[in-house]
N, C-alpha and C positions, 0 to 999 in steps of 0.2 A: 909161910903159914897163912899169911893174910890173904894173900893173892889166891891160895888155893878154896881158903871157906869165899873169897867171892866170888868165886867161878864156879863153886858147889851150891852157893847160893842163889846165881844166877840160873841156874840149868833148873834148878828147882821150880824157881820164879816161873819160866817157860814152860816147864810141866802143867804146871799149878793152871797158867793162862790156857794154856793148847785146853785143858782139860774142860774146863770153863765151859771156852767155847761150846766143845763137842755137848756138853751137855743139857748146852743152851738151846739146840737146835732138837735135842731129844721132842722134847712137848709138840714140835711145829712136824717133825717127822712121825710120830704116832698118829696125827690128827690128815695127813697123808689121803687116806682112804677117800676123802673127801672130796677128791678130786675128780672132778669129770662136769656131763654137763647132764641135768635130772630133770625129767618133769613129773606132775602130778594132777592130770584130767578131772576134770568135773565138768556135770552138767551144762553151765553157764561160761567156763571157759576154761586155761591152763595156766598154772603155776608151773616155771623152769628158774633153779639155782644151776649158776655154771661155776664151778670153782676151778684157779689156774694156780699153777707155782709162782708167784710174783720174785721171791729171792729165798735164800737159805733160811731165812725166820719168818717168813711170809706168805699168805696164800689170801688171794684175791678170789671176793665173791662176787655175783650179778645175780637180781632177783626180778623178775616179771612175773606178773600177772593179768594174762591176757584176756580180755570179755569181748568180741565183737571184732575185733581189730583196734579197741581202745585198750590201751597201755594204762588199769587200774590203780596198781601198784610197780613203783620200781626203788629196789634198795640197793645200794651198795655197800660189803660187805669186806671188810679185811680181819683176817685173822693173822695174827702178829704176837712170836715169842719177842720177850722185851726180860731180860733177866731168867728169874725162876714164874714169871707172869705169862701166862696167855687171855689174851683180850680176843674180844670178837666186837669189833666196829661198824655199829649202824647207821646208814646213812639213807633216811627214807625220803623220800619226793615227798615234798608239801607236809612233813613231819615234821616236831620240835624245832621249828624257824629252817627246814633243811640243815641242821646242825648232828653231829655225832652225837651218837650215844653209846657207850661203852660198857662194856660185859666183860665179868671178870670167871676166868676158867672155875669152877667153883667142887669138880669132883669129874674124874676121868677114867674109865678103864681101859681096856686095849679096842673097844668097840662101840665106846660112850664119851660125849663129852656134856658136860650139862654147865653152860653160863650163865650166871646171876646179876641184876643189877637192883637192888632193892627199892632205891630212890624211883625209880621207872614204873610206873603204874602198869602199862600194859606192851608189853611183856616185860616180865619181870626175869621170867628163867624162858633160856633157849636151851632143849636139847636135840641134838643131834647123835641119831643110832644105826651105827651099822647092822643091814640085816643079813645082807649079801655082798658080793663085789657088783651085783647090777641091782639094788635098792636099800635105800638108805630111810629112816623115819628122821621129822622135822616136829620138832611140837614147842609149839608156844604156850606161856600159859603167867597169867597176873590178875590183874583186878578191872574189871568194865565196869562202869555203872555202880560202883562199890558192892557188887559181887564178884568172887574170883569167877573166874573162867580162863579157857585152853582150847586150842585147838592143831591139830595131828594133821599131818601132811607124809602119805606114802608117796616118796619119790622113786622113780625108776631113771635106770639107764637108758 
């Protein structure tokens, strides 16, 4: 009898884990659409995010912003299931000592993700919106100058 509830316990155990996992990847698999390489022209020069599969809970991003043939801006960017958590990790050139800054998944549907970080003056919230499978909207938006402000970014494929 003993032998038996351990080995019903066990297989349970295994369910219980197997299950887990798969669930765990759910959040990093929704957020999917993401993927590809996007820019967004203006005037003075272009914005390109290029996001990759890095592994089963992970999707690695790159950000430029080109003016002239001068590299403005460049971020790097991982977004990472970590539990029932999804983060979007920032990493900007010549930002916060070049240190990360971390956004927490904050409210998601099948075509939105919108990440928060309070403490972070500017941007506070990133969201990111599926329009189509060839353009996606980016919008930043916190406090400058102690006024809120935001700004929108139409990327394409």
């Amino acid at each position: 009898m003993k032998k038996s509830a351990l080995i019903i316990l066990s297989v349970i155990c295994i369910f219980s884990c197997n299950k887990n996992k798969t669930s765990e990847k759910e959040k990093i698999k929704a957020a999917q659409w993401i993927i590809g390489n996007w820019k967004y022209k203006t005037a003075t020069g272009i914005l390109t995010e290029n996001w990759t599969k890095g592994n089963d809970s992970t999707l690695l991003g790159t950000s430029f912003y080109i003016q002239d043939k001068d590299t403005i801006h460049h971020e790097t960017i991982v977004l990472q299931q970590n539990g029932d958590n999804l983060t979007y990790t920032a990493t900007i050139k010549g930002q916060h000592n070049d240190q990360p800054v971390i956004f927490t998944l904050n409210n998601a549907t099948e075509k939105t993700m919108v990440f928060e970080n309070l403490k972070n003056d500017y941007p506070r919230t990133i969201t990111y919106q599926q329009v189509s499978s060839q353009s996606i909207i980016a919008k930043i938006s916190g406090i400058q100058q102690g006024k809120p402000s935001s700004e929108q970014f139409v990327l394409k494929k």
